[in-house]
N, C-alpha and C positions, 0 to 999 in steps of 0.2 A: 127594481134594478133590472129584471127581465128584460121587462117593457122599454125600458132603457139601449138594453142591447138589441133588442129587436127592432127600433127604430132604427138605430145604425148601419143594422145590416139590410134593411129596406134600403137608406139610403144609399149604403154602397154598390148592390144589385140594381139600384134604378140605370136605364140607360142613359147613355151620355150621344151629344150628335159628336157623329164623326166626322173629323174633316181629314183630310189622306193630303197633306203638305206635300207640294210637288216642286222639282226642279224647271226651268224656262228649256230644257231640253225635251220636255215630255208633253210639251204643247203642241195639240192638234187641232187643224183646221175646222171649223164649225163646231167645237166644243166651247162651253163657258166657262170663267174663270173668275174668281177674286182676289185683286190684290189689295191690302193693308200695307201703306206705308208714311211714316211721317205723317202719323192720326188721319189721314185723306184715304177715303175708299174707293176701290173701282171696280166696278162687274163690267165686263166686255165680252164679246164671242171674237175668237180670233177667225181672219177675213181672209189673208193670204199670207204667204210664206214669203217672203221679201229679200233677205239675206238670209248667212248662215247666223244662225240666230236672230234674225229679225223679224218679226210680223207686224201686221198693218192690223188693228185692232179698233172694232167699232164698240162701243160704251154701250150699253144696255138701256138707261136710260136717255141720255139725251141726244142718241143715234151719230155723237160726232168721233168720227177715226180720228187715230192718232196710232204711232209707233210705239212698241215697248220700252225702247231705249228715251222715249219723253219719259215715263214713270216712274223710273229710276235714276236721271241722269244726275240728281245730289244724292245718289247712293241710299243704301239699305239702313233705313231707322232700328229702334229696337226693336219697333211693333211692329216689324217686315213679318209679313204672312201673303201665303202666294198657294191659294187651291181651286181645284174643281169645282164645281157649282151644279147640282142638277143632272 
């Protein structure tokens, strides 16, 4: 039964990664980001500041920009996650 709880509490102390879920307000130039939405994933660095609220974002992998307002324009899924990266 110890052994028991002490496994428990191993696993409750083990660490977790943290992700810091962020708002599209607190997006800055030359920083990385991931978004999760509608099961499709995206890493990009944002590139320039374009409107109020708008940036010009280049994809991590396949190096092709596009706007933010393309990765959301059929709105937020339920699996919308939007953070930091690195």
């Amino acid at each position: 039964m110890l052994s028991i709880i002490l496994n428990l509490l191993i696993l409750i102390a083990a660490p977790l990664p943290v992700f810091l879920y962020i708002s599209f307000d607190t997006i800055r130039i030359g920083k990385k980001y991931k978004l999760i939405n509608f099961g499709e994933s995206f890493e990009f660095v944002a590139e320039k500041r374009i409107g109020n609220g708008e940036f010009l974002l280049k994809d991590l992998y396949t190096l092709e920009t596009y706007q933010l307002k393309d990765l959301i324009k059929f709105g937020k899924g339920t699996d919308f996650d939007f953070f930091q990266i690195e």
